[in-house]
C-alpha positions in Angstrom: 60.9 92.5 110.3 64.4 93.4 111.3 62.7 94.9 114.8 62.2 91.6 115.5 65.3 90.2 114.4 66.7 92.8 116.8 64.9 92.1 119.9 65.3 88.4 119.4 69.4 89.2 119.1 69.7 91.1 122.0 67.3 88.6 124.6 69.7 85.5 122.4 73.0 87.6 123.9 71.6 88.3 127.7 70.6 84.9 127.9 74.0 83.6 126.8 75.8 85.9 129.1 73.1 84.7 131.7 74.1 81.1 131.0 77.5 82.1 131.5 77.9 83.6 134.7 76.0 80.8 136.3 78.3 78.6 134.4 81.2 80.0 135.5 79.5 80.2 139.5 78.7 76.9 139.6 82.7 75.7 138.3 84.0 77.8 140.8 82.0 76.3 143.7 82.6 73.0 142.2 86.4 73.7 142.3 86.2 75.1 145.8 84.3 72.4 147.4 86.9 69.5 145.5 90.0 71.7 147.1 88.1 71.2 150.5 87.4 68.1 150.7 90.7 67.1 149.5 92.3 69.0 152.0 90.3 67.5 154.6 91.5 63.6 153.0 94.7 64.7 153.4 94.3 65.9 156.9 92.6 62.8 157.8 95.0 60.0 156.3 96.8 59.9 159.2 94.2 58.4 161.3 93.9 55.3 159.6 94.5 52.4 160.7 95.3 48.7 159.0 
């Protein structure tokens, strides 16, 4: 019994840190590809024309 309580506590914390790190990937690209494309907004505001 607490074999099993064992295994299934240390496969609960790998997935969590598993989960985390693609978490925490997947913000940071999100974050990198919003700084880009506001950049490139910014860049192109002055060709507008009314």
């Amino acid at each position: 019994m607490n074999e099993k309580i064992y295994r299934t506590m240390g496969l609960s914390g790998a997935a969590s840190i598993a989960i985390g790190i693609v978490v925490a990937v997947i913000g940071i690209a999100a974050g990198v590809v919003s700084i880009v494309s506001g950049c490139a907004l910014l860049k192109r505001r002055k060709n507008i024309t009314f």
